[in-house]
N, C-alpha and C positions, 0 to 999 in steps of 0.2 A: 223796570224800564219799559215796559209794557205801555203801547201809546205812542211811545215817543219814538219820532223817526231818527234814528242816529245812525253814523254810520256803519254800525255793525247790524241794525237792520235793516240794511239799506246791501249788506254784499250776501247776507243770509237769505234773503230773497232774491237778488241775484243768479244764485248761484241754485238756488232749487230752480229757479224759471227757463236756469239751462240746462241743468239737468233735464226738466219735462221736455226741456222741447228738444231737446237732441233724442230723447225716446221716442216720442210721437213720429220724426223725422225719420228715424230709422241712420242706415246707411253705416258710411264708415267710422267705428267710434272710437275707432285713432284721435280722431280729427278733437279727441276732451281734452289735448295738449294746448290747443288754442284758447281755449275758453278762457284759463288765468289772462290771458293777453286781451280777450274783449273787458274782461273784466276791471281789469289793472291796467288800462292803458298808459302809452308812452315811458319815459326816462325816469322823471321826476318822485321820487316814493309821494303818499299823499298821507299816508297812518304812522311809518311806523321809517326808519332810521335806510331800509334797502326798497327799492321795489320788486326787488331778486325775490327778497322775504314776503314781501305782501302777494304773489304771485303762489309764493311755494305754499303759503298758508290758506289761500283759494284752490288751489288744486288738493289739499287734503280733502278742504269741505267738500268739494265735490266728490273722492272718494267715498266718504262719509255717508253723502245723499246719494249714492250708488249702492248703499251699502255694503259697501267692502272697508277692510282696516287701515289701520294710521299705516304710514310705514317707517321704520325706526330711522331716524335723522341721518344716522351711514349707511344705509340701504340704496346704495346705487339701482332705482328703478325708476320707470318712467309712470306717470300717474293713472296711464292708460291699461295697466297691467292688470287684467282681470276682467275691462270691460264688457270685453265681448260676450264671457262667458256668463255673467252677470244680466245680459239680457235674455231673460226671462220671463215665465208669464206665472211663476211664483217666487213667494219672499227670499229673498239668500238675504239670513241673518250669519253671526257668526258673534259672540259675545266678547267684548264687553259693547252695551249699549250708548252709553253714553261714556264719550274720549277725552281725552286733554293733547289737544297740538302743543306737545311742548316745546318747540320755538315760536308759539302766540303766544302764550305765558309771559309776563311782564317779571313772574317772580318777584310779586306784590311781599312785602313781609308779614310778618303773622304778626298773632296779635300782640301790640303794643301802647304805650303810654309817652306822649312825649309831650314838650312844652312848647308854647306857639309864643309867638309875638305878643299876646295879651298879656304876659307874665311882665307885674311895673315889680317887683323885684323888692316886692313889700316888707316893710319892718317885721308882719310879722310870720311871714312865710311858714305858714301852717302845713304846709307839703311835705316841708323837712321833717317837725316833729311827726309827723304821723304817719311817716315811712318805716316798716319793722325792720327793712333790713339797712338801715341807711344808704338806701341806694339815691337818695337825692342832694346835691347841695349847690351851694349861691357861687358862683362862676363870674365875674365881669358884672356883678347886681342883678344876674337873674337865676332861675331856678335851671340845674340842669339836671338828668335824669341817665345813671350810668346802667346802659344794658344790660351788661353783662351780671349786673347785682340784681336787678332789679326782678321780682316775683309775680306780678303783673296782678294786685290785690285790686286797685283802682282807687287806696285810700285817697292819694294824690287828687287825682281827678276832683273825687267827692270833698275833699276840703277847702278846694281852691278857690277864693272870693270873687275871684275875676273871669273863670270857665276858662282860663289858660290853657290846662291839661286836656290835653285829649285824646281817647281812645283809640286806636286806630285795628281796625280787621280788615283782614285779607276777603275780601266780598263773594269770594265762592265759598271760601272756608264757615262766614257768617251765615250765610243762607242756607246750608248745608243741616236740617236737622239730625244727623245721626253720627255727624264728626267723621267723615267720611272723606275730608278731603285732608291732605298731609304732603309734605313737601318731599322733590325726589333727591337725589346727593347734589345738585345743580340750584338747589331752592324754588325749583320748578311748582307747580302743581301737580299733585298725584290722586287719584281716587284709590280708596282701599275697598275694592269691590267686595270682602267680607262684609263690608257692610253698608254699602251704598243699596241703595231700592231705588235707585234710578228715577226720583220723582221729578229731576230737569230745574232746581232750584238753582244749582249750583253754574247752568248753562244761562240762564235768562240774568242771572246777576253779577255775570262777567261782563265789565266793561270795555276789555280786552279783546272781547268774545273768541277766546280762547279752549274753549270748551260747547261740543257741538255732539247730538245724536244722532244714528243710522236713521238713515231714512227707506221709505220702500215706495216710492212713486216712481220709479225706474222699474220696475217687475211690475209695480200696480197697471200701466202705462201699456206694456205689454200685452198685458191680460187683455186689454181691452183692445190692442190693435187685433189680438188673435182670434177675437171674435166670440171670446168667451161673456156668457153675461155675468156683469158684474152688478151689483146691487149695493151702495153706499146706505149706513147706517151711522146717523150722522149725531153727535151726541148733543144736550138740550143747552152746550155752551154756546152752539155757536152764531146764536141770537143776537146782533150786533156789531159782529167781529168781521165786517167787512164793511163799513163802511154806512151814512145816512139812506144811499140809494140800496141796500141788499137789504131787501125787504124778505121774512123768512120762502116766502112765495119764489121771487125771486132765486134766490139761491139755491132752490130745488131746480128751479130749471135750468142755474147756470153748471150746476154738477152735471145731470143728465145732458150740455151741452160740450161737457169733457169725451163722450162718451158709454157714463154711465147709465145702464139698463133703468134704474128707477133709485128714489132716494126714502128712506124710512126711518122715522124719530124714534133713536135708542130710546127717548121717554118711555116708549109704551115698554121695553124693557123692564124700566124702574121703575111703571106702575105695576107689576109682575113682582117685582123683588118687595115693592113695601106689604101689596098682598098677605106674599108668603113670610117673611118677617115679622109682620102685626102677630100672626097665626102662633109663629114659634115663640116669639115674647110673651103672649098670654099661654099659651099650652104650656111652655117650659120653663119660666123666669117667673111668672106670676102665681105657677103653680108648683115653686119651689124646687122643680127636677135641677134646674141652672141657675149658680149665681145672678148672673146679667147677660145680655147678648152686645155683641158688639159688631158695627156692621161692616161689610166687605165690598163696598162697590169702588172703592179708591185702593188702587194695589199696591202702591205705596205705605199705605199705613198698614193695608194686612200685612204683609211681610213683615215690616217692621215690627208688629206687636207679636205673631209669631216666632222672630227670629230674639227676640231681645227678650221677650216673656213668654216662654214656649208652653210654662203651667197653664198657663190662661189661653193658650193659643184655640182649643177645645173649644169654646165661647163665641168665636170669631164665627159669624152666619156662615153659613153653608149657601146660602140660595144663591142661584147664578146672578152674575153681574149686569148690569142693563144691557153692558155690551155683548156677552152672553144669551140671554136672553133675548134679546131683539134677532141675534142671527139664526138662533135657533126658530122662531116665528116666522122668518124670509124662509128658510128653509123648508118648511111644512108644506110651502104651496111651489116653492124653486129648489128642490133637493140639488141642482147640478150649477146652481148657480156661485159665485164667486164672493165673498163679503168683504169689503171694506169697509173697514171702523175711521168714521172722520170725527174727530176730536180736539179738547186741549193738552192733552195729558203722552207724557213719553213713558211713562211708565205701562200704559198701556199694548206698549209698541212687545212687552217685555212679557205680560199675562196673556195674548195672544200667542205667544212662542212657548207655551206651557201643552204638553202633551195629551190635556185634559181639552184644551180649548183648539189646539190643529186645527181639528175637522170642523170647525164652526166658524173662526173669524180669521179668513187669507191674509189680509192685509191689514195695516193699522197707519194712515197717515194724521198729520197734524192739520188745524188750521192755518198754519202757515205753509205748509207743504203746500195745500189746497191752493193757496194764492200763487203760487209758484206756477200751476198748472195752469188756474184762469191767465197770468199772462203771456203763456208761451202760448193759449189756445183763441188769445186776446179776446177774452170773454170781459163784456163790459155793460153792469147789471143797469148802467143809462138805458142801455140797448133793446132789453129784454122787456117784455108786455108779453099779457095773456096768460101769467104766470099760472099755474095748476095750485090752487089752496092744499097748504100746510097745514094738515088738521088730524094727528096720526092717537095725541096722547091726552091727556088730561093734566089740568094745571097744578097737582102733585108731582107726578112724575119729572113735569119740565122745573118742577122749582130744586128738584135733586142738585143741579149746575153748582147752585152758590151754597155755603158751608151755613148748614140748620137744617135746608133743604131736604136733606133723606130722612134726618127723625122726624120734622113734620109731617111728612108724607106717611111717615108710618104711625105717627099718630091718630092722624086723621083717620087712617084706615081704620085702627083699634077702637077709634069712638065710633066709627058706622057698623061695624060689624060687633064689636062687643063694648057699647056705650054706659056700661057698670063697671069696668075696667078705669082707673087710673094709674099713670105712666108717671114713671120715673125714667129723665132725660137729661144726658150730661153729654158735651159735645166739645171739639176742642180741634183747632186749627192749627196747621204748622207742625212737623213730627216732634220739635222738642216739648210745645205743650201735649201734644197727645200724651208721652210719654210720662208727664206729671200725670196725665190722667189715666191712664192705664199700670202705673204705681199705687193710685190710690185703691183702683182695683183689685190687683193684687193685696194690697192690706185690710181688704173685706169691707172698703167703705163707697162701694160703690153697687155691694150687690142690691137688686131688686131692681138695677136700671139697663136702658136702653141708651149706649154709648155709641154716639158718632165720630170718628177721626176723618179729617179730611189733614192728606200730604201739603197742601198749598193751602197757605194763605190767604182766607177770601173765599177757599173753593175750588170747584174746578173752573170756574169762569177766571181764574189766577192762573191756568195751569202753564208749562213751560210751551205751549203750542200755540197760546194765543195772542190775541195783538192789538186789543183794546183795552184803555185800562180797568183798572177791578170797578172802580165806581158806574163806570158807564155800560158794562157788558154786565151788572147784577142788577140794574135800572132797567135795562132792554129785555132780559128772561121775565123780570116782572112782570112786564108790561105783557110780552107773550104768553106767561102763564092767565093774566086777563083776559087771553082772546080764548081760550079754549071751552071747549063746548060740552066739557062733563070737567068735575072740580076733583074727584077723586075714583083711582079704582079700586074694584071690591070681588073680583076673582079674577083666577088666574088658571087660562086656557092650559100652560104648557104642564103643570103639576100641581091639583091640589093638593092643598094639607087637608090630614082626615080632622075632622071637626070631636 
């Protein structure tokens, strides 16, 4: 749903834009009992059967985007509880990342098969015979389909002459590569955080919008009132993602019009990571020490391919992540400065809060968070001239956004630097294909390659933070990896590999 203005990205923005601006404001933050009330005005519900509900289910997400927790539906407490102490000029996370409001939960039913109106109740109703458990038969001349029999094969579907039958999934459940989402005694929505990766699939494809990540632009917000420098590291997705008038130029100045000290292209990050990658692929994979490498700059997929194939986990690059990497480069010449990772991706929100990465990347907001801030700081890129050129990375690195992107990037690298090398390159979008492809892996039919997972579909310019659709924000990266001023990088400042 990406692109499209509907009403649940219509209170999702909302609701971050008052969060930033009751941060920026300061003062009594009592005062977030009001917010559902600007939000949800008057009597009348407008979504959903109460306006009691539509209110109560606003005031969570604002918990949410405060980052503080759900709180359980008999919890007599007021939504304000915690805020104060919440304001802060660092992250308060507290796990789980991504929640399910389970009074927004529709308690969609899972997956199923039923018959529609297209069903003419034909002579020769091939549905029946090709049901194994006889779970189907002719009702009043048409086909009915008894639940509680029925095995959910889909022979049905696939036989039927007139597409009568049809599927039906639960749209968190569907989007969910790792079957991560399961129902609670209520038929609610449930995450089984064993094995959810938080990649935000399950949030952008609720049409209930039921399902919402912690946010940290309420601490980030802080940071910046207390005078701390902050320095945004903005990743190569977000080309596009605001509109015909945010020209990349542009949107450097409209961040630094947040408050922020200066703005720097995770790109040159990932022209860092394909570097050192090229390096280990021919050092190590071509020279037989490793099966295959497979890459780690989407944290969703590494977890998952370590957590589900822990044999192989070994394999999984080592090199820092763009995101990584780029704050570590801020920090060489700004040791005391502050980093925020602007992005698409909520899983990011998740590898930042890893004990390895602390001391390098503070904060971690989305593209959409971002637009929450531009409008509580009513930044409006018509406005803005004289914009300071956007020119940090090379047009490898920025093509990292859309899903091919990082194995070309390290391809490239391997033909410039070791141009008698030929690459073996398998790649695969979305964790349940990953997961075909790191099977094959494991069955030794993939060694001697360079395997890319990307969590999202399309990419990270898909990811759950953004807000343009896939076709138009991997159309917009292109075009900026066209303006850049060197086409590939071929060392890497922060740690060479020994040759």
């Amino acid at each position: 749903m990406r692109g499209i203005f509907t009403p649940v990205t219509k209170i999702r923005r909302q609701v971050f834009a008052e969060v930033a601006r009751m941060a920026y404001e300061g003062g009594d933050y009592s005062r977030i009992v009001e917010i559902p009330f600007k939000i949800i005005p008057g009597e009348v519900p407008t979504y959903r059967d109460s306006v009691f509900v539509e209110r109560a289910i606003v005031g969570e997400r604002l918990r949410l985007a405060i980052g503080l927790p759900l709180y359980p539906a008999d919890n007599p407490a007021p939504i304000s509880r915690g805020v104060e102490e919440s304001a802060i000029a660092k992250k308060v996370y507290e796990p789980p990342l991504i929640n399910v409001i389970p009074f927004a939960c529709s308690k969609c039913e899972e997956t199923s098969f039923f018959v529609t109106n297209n069903c003419r109740g034909c002579l020769a109703h091939p549905c029946t015979s090709v049901c194994p458990v006889k779970a189907i038969s002719m009702v009043n001349g048409r086909s009915l389909i008894d639940k509680d029999k029925c095995v959910k094969c889909g022979r049905c579907k696939d036989s039927c002459p007139y597409e009568a039958i049809v599927k039906y999934d639960r749209p968190c459940a569907a989007a969910c590569g790792v079957d991560a989402i399961e129902s609670d005694h209520l038929g609610r929505a449930k995450i089984n955080y064993d094995k959810c990766v938080s990649c935000g699939m399950c949030l952008v494809n609720c049409p209930f919008g039921a399902i919402s990540d912690k946010s940290q632009i309420f601490q980030l917000i802080h940071a910046i009132k207390e005078g701390d420098e902050v320095i945004g590291a903005i990743a190569p997705a977000f080309v596009g993602q605001f509109g015909p008038l945010a020209t990349p130029d542009k949107i450097k100045e409209a961040i630094k019009r947040l408050g922020i000290a200066d703005v720097v292209e995770v790109a040159i990050g990932a022209d860092l990571g394909a570097v050192e990658e090229a390096k280990h692929y021919v050092h190590k994979v071509v020279n037989g020490d490793e099966p295959f490498l497979a890459t780690s700059c989407c944290p969703s997929w590494s977890v998952m391919a370590k957590n589900k194939f822990p044999e192989i986990a070994p394999y999984v690059s080592s090199a820092l992540t763009p995101m990584v990497a780029t704050a570590r480069i801020i920090k060489k010449d700004h040791p005391n400065a502050k980093i925020v990772f602007i992005g698409p991706c909520s899983a990011k929100k998740l590898e930042a809060s890893r004990k390895t990465v602390r001391s390098d990347v503070d904060f971690v907001i989305t593209f959409e968070e971002l637009m929450g801030m531009f409008v509580a700081k009513g930044v409006e890129f018509g406005e803005i001239e004289d914009a300071e050129k956007f020119d940090d990375a090379t047009a490898a690195g920025r093509g990292y956004s859309v899903a091919g992107g990082v194995a070309e990037a390290i391809a490239a690298c391997v033909k410039e630097i070791y141009p008698d090398v030929e690459m073996k390159i398998d790649r695969a979008e979305g964790l349940k294909n990953c997961a075909k492809m790191l099977m094959l892996a494991k069955a030794g039919k993939r060694d001697g390659y360079l395997m890319e997972g990307m969590a999202c579909p399309g990419g990270c310019v898909a990811g759950a933070g953004t807000l343009m659709p896939l076709n138009k924000a991997a159309s917009a990266v292109k075009n900026f990896q066209n303006e850049a001023t060197e086409k590939i990088a071929t060392k890497n400042p922060l740690a060479e590999v020994k040759e």
